[in-house]
SEDREN-815465 format. One line per field, with one value per atom (N, C-alpha, C): residue in one letter; residue number from 1; atom name; z, y, x. Coordinates in Angstrom, 1 decimal. Example, Ala and Ser with C-alpha at 12.3 -4.5 7.8 and 13.67 -1.06 7.14 Angstrom:
residues 2
residu: [A/A/A/S/S/S]
num: [1/1/1/2/2/2]
atome: [N/CA/C/N/CA/C]
zz: [7.8/7.8/7.8/7.1/7.1/7.9]
yy: [-5.7/-4.5/-3.3/-2.2/-1.1/0.0]
xx: [13.2/12.3/13.2/12.8/13.7/12.9]
***
This chain:
residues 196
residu: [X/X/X/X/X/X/X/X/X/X/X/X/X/X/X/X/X/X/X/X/X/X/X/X/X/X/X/X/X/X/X/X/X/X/X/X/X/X/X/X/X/X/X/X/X/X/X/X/X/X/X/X/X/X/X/X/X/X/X/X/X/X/X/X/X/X/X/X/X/X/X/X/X/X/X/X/X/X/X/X/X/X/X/X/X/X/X/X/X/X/X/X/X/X/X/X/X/X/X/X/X/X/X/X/X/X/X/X/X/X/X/X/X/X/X/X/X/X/X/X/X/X/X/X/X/X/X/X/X/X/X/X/X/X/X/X/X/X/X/X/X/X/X/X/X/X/X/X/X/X/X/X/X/X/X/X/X/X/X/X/X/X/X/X/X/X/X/X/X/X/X/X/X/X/X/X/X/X/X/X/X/X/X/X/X/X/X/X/X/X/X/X/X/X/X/X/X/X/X/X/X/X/X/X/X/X/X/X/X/X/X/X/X/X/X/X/X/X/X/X/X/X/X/X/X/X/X/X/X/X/X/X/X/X/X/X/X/X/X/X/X/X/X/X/X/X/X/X/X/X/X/X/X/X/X/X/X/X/X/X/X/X/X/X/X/X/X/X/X/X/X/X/X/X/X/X/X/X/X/X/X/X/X/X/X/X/X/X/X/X/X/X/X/X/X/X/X/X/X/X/X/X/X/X/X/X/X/X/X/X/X/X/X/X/X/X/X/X/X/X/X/X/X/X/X/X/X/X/X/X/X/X/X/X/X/X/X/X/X/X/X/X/X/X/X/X/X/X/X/X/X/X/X/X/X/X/X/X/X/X/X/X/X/X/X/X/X/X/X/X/X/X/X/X/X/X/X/X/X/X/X/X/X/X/X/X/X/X/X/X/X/X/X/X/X/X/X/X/X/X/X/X/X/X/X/X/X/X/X/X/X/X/X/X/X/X/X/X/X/X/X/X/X/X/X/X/X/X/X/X/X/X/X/X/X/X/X/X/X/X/X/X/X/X/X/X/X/X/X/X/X/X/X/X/X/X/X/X/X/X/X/X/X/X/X/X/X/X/X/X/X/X/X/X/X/X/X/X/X/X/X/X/X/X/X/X/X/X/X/X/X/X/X/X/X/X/X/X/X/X/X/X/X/X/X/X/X/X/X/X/X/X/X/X/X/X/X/X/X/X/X/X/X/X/X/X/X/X/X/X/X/X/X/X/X/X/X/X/X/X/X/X/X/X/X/X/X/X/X/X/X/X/X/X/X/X/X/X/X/X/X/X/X/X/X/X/X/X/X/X/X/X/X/X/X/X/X/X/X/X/X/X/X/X/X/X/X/X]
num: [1/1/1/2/2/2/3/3/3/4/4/4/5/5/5/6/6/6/7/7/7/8/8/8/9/9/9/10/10/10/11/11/11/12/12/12/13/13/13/14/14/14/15/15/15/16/16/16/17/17/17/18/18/18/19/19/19/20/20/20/21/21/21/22/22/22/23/23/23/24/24/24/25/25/25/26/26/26/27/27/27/28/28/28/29/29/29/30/30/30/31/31/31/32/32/32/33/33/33/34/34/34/35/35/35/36/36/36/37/37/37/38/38/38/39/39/39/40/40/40/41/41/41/42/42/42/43/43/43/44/44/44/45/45/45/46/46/46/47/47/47/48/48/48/49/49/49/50/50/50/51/51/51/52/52/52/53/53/53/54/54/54/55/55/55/56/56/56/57/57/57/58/58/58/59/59/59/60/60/60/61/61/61/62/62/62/63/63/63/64/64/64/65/65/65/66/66/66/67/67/67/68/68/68/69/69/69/70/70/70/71/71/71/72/72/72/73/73/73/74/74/74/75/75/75/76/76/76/77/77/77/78/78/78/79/79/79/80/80/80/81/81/81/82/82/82/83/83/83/84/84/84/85/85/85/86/86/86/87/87/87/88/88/88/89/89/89/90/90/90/91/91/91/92/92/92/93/93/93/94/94/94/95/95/95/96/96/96/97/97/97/98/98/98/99/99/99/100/100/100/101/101/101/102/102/102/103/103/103/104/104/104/105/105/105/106/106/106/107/107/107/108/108/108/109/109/109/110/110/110/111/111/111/112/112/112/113/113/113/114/114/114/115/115/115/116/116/116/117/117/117/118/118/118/119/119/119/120/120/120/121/121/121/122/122/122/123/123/123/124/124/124/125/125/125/126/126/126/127/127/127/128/128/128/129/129/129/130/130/130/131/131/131/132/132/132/133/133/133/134/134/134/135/135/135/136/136/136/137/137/137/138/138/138/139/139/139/140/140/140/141/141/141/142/142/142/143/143/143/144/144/144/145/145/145/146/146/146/147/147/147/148/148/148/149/149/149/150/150/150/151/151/151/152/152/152/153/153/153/154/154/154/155/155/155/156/156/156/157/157/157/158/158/158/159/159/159/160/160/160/161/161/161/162/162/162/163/163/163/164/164/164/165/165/165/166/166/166/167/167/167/168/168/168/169/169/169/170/170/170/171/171/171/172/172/172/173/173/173/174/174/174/175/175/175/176/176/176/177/177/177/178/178/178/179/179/179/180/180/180/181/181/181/182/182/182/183/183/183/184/184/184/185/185/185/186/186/186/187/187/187/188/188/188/189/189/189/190/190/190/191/191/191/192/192/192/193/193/193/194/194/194/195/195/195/196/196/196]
atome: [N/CA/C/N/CA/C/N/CA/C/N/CA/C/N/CA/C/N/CA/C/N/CA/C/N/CA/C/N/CA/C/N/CA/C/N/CA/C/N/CA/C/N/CA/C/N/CA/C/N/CA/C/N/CA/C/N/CA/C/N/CA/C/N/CA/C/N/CA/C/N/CA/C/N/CA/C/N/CA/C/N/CA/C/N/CA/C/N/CA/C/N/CA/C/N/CA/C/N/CA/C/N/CA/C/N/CA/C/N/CA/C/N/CA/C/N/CA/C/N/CA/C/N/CA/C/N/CA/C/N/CA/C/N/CA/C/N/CA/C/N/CA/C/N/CA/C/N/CA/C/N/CA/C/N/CA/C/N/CA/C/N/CA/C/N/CA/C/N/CA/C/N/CA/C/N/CA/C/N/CA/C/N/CA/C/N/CA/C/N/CA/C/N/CA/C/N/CA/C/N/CA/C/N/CA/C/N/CA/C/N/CA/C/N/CA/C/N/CA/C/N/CA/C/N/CA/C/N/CA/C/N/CA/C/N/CA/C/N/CA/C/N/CA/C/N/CA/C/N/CA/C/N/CA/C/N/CA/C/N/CA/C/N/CA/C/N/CA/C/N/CA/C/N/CA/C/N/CA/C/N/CA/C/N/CA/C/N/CA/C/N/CA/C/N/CA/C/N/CA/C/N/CA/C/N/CA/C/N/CA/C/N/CA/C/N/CA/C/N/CA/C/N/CA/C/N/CA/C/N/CA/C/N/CA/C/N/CA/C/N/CA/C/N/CA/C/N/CA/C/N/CA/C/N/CA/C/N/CA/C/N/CA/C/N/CA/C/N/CA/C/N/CA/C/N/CA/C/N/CA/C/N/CA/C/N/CA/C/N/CA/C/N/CA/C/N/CA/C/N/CA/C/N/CA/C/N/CA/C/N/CA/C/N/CA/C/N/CA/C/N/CA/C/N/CA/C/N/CA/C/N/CA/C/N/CA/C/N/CA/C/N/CA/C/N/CA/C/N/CA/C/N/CA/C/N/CA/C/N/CA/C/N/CA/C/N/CA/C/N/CA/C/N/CA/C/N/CA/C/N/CA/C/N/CA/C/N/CA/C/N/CA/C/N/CA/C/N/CA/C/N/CA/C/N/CA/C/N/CA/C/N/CA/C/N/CA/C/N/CA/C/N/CA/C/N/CA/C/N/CA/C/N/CA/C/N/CA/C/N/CA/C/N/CA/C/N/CA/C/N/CA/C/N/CA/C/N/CA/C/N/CA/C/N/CA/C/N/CA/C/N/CA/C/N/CA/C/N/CA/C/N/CA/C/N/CA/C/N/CA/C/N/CA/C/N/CA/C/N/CA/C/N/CA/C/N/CA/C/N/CA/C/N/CA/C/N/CA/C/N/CA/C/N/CA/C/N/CA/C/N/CA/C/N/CA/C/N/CA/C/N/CA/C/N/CA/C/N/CA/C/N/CA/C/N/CA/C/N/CA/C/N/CA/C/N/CA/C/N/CA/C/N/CA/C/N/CA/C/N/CA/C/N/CA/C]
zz: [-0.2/0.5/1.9/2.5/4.0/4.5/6.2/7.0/7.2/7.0/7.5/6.3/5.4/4.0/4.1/4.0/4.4/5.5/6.5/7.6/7.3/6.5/5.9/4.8/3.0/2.8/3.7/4.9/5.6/6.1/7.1/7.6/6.5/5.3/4.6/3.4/3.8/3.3/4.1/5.1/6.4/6.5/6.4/6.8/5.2/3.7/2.9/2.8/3.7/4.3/3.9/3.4/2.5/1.6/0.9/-0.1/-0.5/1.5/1.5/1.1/0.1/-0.8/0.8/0.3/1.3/1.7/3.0/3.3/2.4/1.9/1.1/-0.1/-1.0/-2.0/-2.0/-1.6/-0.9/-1.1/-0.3/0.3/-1.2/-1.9/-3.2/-4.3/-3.9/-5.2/-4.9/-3.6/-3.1/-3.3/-3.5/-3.8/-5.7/-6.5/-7.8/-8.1/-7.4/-7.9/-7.1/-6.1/-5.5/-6.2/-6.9/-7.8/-9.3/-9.9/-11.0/-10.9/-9.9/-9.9/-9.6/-8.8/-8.6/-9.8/-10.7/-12.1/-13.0/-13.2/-14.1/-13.2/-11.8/-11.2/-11.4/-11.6/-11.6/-13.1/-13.7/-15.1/-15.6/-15.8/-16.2/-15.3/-13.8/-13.1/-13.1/-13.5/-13.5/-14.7/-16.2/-17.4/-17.4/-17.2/-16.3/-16.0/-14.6/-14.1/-14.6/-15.0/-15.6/-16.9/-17.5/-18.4/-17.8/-16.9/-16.3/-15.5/-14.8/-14.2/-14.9/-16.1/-16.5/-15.6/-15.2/-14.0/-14.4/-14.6/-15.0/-14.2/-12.8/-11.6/-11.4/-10.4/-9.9/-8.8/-7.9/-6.7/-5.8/-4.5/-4.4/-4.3/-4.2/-4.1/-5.7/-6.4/-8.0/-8.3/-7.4/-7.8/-7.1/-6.1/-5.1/-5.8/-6.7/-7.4/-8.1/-8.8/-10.2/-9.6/-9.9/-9.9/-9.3/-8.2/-7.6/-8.8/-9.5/-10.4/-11.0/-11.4/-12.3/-11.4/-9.6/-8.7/-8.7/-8.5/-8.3/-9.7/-10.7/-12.2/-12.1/-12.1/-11.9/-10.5/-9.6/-8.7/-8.6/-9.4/-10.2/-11.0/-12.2/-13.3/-12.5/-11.6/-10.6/-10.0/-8.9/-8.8/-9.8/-10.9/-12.0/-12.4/-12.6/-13.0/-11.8/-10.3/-9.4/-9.2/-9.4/-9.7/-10.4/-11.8/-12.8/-12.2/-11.9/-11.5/-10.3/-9.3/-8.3/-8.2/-8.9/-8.8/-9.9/-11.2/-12.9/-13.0/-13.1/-13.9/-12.8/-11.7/-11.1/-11.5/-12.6/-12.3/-13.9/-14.4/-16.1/-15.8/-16.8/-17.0/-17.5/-17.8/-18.3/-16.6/-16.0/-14.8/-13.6/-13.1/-12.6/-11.0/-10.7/-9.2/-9.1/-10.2/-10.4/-10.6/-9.9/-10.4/-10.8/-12.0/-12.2/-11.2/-10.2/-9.1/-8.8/-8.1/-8.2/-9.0/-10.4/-12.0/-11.7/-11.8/-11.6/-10.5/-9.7/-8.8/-8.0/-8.6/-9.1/-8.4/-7.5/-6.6/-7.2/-6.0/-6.6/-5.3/-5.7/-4.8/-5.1/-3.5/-3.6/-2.8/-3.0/-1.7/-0.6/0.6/1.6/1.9/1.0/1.0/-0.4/-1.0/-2.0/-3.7/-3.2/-4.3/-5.5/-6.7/-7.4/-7.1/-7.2/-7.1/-7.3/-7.1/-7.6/-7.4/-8.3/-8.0/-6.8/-5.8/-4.5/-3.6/-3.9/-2.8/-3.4/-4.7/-5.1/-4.5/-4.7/-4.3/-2.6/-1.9/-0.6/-0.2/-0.2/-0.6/-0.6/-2.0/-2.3/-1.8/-1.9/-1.8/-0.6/0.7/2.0/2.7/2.5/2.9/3.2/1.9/1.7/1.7/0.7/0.7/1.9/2.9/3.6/5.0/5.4/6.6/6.7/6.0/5.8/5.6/4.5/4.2/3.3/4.8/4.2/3.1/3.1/2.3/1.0/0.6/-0.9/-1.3/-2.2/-2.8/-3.3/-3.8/-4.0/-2.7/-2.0/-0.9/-0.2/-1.0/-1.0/-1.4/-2.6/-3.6/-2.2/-1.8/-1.0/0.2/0.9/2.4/1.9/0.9/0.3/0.5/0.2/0.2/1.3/2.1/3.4/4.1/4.1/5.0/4.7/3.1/2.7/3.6/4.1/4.7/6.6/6.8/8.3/8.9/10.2/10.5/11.1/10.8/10.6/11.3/12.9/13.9/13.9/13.5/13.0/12.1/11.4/9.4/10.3/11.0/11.2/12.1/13.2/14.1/13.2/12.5/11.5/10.6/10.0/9.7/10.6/11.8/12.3/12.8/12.9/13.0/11.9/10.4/9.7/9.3/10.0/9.7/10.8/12.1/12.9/12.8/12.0/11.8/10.2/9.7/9.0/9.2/10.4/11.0/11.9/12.3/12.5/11.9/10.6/9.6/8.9/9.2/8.4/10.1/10.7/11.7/12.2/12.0/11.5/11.1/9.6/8.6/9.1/9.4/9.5/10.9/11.5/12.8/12.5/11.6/11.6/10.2/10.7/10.1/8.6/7.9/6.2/6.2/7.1/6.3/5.7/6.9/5.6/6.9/5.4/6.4/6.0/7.1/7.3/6.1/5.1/3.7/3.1/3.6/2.8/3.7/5.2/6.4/5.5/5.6/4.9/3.5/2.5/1.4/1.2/2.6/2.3/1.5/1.2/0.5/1.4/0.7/0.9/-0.2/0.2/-1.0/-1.1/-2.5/-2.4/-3.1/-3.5/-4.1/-5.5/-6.3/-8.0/-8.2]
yy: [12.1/13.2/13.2/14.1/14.1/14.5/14.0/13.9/15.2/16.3/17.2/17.9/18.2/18.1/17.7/15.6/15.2/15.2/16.0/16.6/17.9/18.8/19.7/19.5/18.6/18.4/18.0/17.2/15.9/17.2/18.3/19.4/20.2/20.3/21.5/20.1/19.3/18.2/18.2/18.1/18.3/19.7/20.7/22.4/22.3/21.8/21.7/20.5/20.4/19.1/19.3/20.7/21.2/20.3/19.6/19.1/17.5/17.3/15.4/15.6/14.8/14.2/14.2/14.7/14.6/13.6/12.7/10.9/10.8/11.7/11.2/10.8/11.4/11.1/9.8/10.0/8.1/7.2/7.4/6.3/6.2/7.1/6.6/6.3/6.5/6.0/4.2/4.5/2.8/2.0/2.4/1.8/1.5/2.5/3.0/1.3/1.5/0.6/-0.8/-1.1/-2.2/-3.1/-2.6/-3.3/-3.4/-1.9/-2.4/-3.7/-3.4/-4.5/-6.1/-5.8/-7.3/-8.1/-6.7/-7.3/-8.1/-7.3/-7.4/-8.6/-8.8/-9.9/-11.2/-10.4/-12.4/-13.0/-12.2/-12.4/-13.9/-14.2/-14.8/-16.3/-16.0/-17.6/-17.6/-16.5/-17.1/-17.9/-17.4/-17.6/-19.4/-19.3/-20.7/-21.9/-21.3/-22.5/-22.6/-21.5/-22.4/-23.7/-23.1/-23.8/-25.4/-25.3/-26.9/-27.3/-26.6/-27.0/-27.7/-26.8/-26.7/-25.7/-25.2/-24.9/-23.2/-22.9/-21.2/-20.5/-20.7/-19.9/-20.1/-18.9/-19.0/-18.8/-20.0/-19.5/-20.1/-20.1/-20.7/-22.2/-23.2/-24.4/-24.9/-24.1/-24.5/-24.3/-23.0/-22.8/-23.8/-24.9/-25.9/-26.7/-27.3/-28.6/-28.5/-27.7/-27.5/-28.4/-29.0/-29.5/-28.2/-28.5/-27.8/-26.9/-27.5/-26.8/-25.7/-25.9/-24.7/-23.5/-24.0/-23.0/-22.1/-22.7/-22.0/-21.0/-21.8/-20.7/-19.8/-20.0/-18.6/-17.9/-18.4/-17.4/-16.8/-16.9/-16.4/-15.5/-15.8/-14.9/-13.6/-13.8/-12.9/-12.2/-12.7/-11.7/-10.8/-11.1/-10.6/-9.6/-9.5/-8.5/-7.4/-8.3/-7.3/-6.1/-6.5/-6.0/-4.9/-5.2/-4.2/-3.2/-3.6/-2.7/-0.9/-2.1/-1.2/-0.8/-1.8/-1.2/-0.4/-1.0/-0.6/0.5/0.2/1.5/2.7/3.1/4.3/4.9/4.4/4.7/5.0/4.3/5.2/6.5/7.4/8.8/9.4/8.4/8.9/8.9/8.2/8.0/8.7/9.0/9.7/9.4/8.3/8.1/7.6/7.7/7.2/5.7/5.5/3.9/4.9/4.0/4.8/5.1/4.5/5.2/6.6/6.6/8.1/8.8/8.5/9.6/10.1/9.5/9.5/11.0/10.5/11.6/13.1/12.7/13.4/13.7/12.5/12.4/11.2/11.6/10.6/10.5/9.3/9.1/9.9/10.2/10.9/10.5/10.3/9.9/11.4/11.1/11.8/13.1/12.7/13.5/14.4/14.2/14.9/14.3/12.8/12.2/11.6/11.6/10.4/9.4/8.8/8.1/7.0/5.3/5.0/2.7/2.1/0.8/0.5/0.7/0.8/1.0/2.0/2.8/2.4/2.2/1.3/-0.7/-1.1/-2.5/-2.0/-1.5/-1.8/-1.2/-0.3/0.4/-0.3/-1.4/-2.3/-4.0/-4.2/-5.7/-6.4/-5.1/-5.8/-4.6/-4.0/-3.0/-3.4/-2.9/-3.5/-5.1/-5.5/-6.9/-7.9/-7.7/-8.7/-8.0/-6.7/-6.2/-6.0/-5.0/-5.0/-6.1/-6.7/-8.1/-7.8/-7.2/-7.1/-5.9/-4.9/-3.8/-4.1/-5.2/-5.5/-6.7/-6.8/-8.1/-8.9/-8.6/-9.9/-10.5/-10.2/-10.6/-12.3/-12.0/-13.3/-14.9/-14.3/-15.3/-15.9/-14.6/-15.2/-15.4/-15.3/-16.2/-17.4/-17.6/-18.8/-20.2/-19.9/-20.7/-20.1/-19.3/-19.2/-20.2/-20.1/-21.1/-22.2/-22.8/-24.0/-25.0/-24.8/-25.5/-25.1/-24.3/-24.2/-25.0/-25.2/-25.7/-24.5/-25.1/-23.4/-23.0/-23.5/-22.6/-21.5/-21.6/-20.6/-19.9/-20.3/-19.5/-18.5/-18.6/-18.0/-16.5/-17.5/-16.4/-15.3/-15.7/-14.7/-14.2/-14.5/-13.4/-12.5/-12.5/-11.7/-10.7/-11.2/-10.0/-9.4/-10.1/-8.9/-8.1/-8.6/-7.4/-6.3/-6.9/-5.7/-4.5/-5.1/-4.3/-3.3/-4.2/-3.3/-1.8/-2.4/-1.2/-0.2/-0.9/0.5/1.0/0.6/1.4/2.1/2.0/3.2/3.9/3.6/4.8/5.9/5.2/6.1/7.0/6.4/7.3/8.6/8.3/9.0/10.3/9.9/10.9/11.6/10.8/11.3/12.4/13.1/14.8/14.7/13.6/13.8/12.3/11.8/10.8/9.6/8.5/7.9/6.7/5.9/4.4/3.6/2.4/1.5/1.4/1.2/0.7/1.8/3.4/4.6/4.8/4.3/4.4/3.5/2.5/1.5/2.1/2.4/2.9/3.9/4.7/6.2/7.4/6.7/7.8/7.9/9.2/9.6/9.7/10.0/10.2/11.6/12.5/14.3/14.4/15.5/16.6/16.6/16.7/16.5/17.7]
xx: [29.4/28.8/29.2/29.8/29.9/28.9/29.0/27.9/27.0/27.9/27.6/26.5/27.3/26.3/24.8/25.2/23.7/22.5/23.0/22.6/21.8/22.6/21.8/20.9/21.1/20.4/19.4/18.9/17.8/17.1/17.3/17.2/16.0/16.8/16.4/14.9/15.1/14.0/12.9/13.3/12.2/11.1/12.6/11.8/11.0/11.2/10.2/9.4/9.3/8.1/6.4/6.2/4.8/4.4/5.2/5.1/4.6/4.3/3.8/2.7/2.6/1.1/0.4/-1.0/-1.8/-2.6/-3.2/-3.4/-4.0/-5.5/-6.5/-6.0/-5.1/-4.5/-3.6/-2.9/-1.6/-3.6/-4.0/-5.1/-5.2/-6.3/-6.6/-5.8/-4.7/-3.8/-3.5/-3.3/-3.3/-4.0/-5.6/-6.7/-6.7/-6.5/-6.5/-4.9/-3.9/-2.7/-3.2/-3.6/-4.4/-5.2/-5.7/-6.9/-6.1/-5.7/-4.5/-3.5/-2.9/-1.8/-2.1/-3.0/-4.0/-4.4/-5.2/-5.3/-4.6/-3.1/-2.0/-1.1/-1.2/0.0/-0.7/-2.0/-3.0/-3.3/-3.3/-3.9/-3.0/-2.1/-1.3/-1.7/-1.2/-1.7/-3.1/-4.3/-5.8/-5.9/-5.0/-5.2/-4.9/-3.6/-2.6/-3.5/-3.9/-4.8/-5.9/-6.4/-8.3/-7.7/-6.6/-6.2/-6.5/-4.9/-4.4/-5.4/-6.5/-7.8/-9.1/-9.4/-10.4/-11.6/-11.3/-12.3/-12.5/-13.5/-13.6/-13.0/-13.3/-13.2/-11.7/-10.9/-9.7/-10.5/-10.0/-9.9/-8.2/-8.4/-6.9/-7.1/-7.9/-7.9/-7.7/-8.2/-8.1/-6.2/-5.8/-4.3/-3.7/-3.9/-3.6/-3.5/-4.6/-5.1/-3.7/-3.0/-2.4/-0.7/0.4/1.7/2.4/3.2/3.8/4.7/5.4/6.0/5.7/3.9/3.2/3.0/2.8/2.5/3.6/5.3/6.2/6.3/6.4/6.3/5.6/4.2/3.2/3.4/3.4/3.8/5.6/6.1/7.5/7.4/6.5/6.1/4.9/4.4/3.3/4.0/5.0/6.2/7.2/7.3/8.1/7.4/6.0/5.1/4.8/4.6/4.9/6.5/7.4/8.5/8.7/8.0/8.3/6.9/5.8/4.8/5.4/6.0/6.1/7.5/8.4/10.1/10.5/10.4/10.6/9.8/8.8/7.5/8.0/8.2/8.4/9.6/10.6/11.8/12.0/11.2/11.6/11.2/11.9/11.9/10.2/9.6/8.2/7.4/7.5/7.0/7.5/8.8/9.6/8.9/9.0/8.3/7.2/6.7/4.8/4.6/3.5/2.8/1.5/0.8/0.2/-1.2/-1.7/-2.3/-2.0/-0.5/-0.2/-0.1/0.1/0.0/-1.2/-2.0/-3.8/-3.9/-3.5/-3.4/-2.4/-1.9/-0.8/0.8/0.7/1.5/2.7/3.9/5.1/6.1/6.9/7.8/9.1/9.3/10.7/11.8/12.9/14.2/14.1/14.0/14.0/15.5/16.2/17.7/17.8/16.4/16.8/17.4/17.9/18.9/17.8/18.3/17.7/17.1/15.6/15.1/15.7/16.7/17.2/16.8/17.2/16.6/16.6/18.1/18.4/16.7/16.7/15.5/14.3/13.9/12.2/12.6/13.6/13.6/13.3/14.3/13.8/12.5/12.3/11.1/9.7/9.5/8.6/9.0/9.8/10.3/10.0/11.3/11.4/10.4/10.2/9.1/8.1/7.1/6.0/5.6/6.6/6.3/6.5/7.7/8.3/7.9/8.2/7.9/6.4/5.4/4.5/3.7/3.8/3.1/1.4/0.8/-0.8/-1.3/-0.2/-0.5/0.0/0.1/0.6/0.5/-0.7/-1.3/0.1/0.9/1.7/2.4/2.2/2.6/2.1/0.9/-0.3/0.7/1.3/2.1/3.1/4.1/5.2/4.4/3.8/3.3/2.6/2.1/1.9/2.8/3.7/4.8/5.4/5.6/6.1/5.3/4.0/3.1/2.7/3.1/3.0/3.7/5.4/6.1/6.2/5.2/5.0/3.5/3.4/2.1/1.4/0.1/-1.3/-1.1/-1.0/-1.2/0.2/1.2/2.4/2.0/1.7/0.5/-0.1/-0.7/-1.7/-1.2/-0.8/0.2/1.2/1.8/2.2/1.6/0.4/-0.6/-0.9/-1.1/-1.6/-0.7/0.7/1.4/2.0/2.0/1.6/0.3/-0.9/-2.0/-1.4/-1.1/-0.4/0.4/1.5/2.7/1.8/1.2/0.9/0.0/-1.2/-2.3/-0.9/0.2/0.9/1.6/2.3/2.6/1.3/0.5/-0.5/-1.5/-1.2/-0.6/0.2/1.4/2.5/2.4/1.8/1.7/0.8/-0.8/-1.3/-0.9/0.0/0.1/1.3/2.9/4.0/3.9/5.0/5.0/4.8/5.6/6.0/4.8/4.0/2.9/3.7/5.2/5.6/5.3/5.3/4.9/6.4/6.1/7.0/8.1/7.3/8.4/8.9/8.6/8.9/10.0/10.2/11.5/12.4/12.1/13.3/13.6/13.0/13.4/14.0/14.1/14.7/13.6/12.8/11.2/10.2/9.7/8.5/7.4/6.6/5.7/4.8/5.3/5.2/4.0/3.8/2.7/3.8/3.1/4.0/4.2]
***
């Protein structure tokens, strides 16, 4: 596609800019897939450790107690289920952009130029987006600073928590002030998020 082209698609995306899912809706779909995905990424390492614990409860000292080996597995297999949640499920044809928070509400992701939604734009989108730039807006995230701060000392753990709660309260600033409502990981993915 030449420049000029995608200049006017970006143009003619913008002037139909009507069509950004409105904050309240994004918010509760976020909330509605927040708690879904939390569910379905943990199920597996809660099931795991009470096993190799004995212990009813999951908490994270019970996921500590357990062989480094079983940590890296479950938190492998926790990412794998994150993956297909937020990268796979939006991208089959029954979904067409949806996790189902936004089915629920009737909203979906869209590439900002108009193109096919495509793995390209849900990995960066979700992966380095959400997961790696953002950090605090996506429970699996929990898994990888885990082991990001396993081999750092706390007072760096910590300091980098706080600049991803940061980076994250201004990508949902952004959001809320900029024209199409897109945050941090919807810039890197090339998406927005529409009215269905």
């Amino acid at each position: 596609m030449k420049r000029k082209e995608l200049e006017n698609r970006m143009l003619q995306a913008l002037q139909e800019g009507n069509d950004c899912a409105p904050l309240w809706k994004r918010f509760f779909s976020y909330v509605i897939d927040y708690f879904l995905s939390t569910i379905l990424i943990s199920l597996i390492p809660m099931i795991a450790t009470s096993i190799l614990t004995g212990e009813k409860a999951f908490t994270s000292e019970n996921f500590t107690a357990i062989p480094m080996g079983w940590r890296i597995l479950l938190s492998g297999v926790a990412m794998a289920v994150a993956v297909y949640y937020f990268c796979i499920l939006p991208l089959k044809e029954t979904h067409r952009g949806q996790t189902l928070g936004k089915r629920i509400l009737g909203i979906r992701i869209v590439t900002v130029d108009g193109q096919e939604l495509t793995w390209k734009h849900m990995c960066r989108r979700e992966l380095i987006g959400s997961l790696l730039i953002e950090g605090e807006t996506a429970f699996p995230s929990a898994y990888v600073r885990y082991f990001i701060f396993l081999w750092l000392p706390q007072a760096l753990s910590q300091g980098l928590y706080y600049v991803y709660m940061g980076i994250s309260f201004c990508s949902i600033v952004y959001a809320v002030f900029g024209m199409q409502h897109r945050m941090f990981h919807d810039i890197v993915g090339g998406t927005r998020v529409a009215a269905k």
